[in-house]
C-alpha angles and dihedrals in degrees: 000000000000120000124249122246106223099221106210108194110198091164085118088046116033081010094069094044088078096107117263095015109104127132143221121237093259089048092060101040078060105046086042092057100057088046082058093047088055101048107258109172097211137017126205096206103181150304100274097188085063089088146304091287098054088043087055088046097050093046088042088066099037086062095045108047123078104168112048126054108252119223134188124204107229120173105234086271119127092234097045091055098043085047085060093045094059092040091058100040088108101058133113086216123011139184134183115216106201118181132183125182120256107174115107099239086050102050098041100034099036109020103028091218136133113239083250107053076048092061083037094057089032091064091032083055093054102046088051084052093056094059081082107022146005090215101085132137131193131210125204098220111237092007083168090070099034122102112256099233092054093048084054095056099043093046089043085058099043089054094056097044084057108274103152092187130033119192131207116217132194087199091180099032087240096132118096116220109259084031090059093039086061098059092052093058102041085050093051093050104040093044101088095202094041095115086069096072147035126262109222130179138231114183133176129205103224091130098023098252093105095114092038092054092044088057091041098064091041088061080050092050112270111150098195137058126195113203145138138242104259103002091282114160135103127325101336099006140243134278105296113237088224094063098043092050103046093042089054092048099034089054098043081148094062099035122058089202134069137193130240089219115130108225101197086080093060107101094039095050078048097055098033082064101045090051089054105045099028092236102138118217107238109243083235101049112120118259101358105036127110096253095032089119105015118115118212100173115088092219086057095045092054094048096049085055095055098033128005092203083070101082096349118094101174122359119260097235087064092077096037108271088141107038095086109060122127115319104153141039142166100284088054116117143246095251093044088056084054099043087050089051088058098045083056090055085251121159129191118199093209140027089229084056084060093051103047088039085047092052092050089051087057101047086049085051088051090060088035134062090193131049114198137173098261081051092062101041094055091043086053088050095044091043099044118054106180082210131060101262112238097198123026123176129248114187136320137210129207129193109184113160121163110258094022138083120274113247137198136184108182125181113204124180110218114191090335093315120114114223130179138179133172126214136170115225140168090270138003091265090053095050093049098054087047093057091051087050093055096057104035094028083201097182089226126135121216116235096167143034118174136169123187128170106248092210132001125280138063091268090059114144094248110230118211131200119196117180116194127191121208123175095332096320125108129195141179129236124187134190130173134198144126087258107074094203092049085051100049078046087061099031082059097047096045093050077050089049097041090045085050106043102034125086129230107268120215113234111237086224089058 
């Protein structure tokens, strides 16, 4: 019988520390939903102790989610665990994921600590874990840098203080892949009691070798990968799900595991997260890219034609790449719309929340001929804020006329008050943003601006992503409309809204 490879999904979690990426509580129960829909194993659903927002979120989908083990990420501190414990109380299947660092220049320069009082904390952190579940795995922070016999001892020790699944990460994507399939091994073969737990993998991209390392380890015996949808993690990111999973399935030859994963929901769950977080896919990215199957060459056309095998090493309905099509216009009800909500994993809290969502979808049929997918999810993004929102736009005017001066009158409401302000710029996207700026004077710089079409035609819902950088922090802010200008005036409200209502959040390597 073939093993089975454990998928452990952290895009709630690493993947929110890209910066600018975070999401509200209605945002993960969604995307957790559709991780759930596709078979994920485990999902890392956030770093309770971060704040009172990310413990709601991670309990929100604890309570939620049936069929995927939640996890919560805890330092092997005593409050962080216990703040886990209570996060995941609701859950049909929960695990607490404790670290603690283990590389010399962690331990002495950042934690001021001797590599004994670390396996001291390390067991202490366990036990305090098992007060809640015995499903509980430990990672050993910046395994990549640490010294392998003390890796040995302190994952000996876990093991025996009732860790059930240790995982290796390459915190700062520094290993090389034969280097980092090694480790596995040696560590599989020196630790006495290894055959009592899972190893499990966490790998960065800093030097573009996270998947390779991932696949690496699993030919040396890991049994769990921790990656993202879409690659999504700090700084350069973590091992994308996509990757891992179709390179196990497509070389069945070379690997003896497999994954439960059903691929088919690959391409949703990938653009479901890049809606939501504003991190566009590149048309070039494997597996889930744009271009991912098209075939420019005219030899590989031809051959395509004649034989798919040719050029094509897996179809491109098995990810997904077919399963969005139309599925909604403007004759459809109001209980299809439901029924289609539902179908996408999507909740409302009120009916009043359905009828006015229902409206905007109308109005949205009325501009375009074809609903998609893609369509829904950004109307529900753009529809349910998690947070009050602070600013909310009224209505805006543009005048653009070649050979004059864009101009641009916006009214915002900001708490119940109506506020306006008119401003000329280089473009109608300049002068919008310039009106805004008059009136909130809100001290951010811009670092992006990006438009994509959220589905194909003239008629696209344009999707707009606006960062803004304030004393060090960065958000997000995303709109969406057939009218590109309306949605950068959103996309710049909502990155306002989200630097305003959201708390600092405290970093779980910190």
């Amino acid at each position: 019988m073939q093993d089975q490879l454990i998928i452990f999904d952290t895009t709630l979690r690493d993947g929110e520390q890209s910066p600018g990426a975070s999401m509200t509580q209605e945002e993960k129960v969604r995307i957790a939903r559709q991780l759930e829909r596709m078979g994920v194993d485990v999902i890392e659903a956030g770093f309770p102790a971060a704040s009172n927002g990310d413990f709601e979120a991670v309990k929100a989908v604890a309570d939620t989610i049936k069929g995927s083990t939640v996890c919560g990420l805890a330092r092997a501190i005593e409050t962080d665990i216990r703040r886990v414990g209570e996060a995941l109380q609701g859950a049909e299947s929960a695990r607490i994921h404790t670290f603690i660092a283990t590389s010399p220049v962690h331990m002495k320069k950042k934690l001021n600590m001797s590599p004994e009082q670390v396996l001291e904390q390390a067991v202490k952190a366990i036990k305090w874990a098992s007060q809640y579940t015995d499903n509980i795995e430990f990672s050993p922070e910046d395994a990549g840098r640490s010294e392998v016999d003390y890796l040995c001892r302190i994952l000996e020790a876990v093991i025996d203080a009732g860790a059930t699944t240790l995982n290796i990460p390459d915190t700062v994507g520094y290993t090389m892949p034969d280097q980092f399939g090694g480790l596995i091994k040696a560590l599989r073969e020196r630790i006495p009691n290894a055959d009592k737990a899972i190893f499990s993998v966490h790998c960065h991209n800093d030097l573009g070798l996270a998947v390779a390392n991932s696949l690496s380890a699993v030919m040396n015996g890991a049994r769990q990968v921790e990656c993202t949808i879409n690659g999504l993690g700090e700084r350069a990111g973590n091992a994308a799900l996509e990757e891992v999973v179709m390179a196990v399935r497509t070389r069945q030859d070379y690997f003896t595991c497999d994954t439960r994963i059903d691929t088919t929901h690959i391409v949703p769950a990938s653009k479901l997260v890049s809606g939501i977080t504003g991190f566009p896919v590149q048309p070039n990215k494997a597996i889930v890219g744009a271009n991912a199957f098209a075939h420019e060459s005219g030899i590989h056309q031809d051959g395509v034609l004649k034989h798919r095998e040719t050029y094509e090493i897996m179809r491109a309905e098995d990810v997904g790449w077919a399963a969005n099509k139309l599925l909604l216009g403007k004759h459809s009800g109001r209980n299809a719309f439901r029924n289609h909500l539902m179908e996408l994993g999507i909740e409302l809290d009120s009916e009043e929340m359905l009828n006015k969502t229902f409206a905007r979808f109308k109005e949205l049929a009325d501009k375009k001929h074809e609903i998609f997918d893609e369509d829904i999810h950004a109307l529900i993004s753009d529809e349910v804020p998690i947070f009050q929102e602070r600013y909310r736009i009224l209505s805006l005017t543009i005048h653009c006329e070649t050979g004059e001066t864009p101009h641009a009158k916006i009214i915002i409401a900001e708490e119940g008050q109506e506020l306006q302000a008119e401003s000329d710029g280089s473009g109608p996207v300049d002068a919008t943003f310039c009106a805004i700026e008059k009136i909130l004077n809100s001290g951010t710089d811009l670092q992006l601006f990006s438009v994509n079409n959220i589905t194909s035609g003239t008629d696209s819902q344009g999707e707009v992503t606006v960062r803004l950088q304030k004393s060090g922090r960065i958000v997000n802010g995303h709109g969406a409309d057939t009218d590109i200008v309306l949605a950068s005036a959103k996309a710049y409200l909502s990155a306002l809204n989200t630097l305003y209502s959201k708390l600092e959040r405290a970093h779980p390597q910190v």
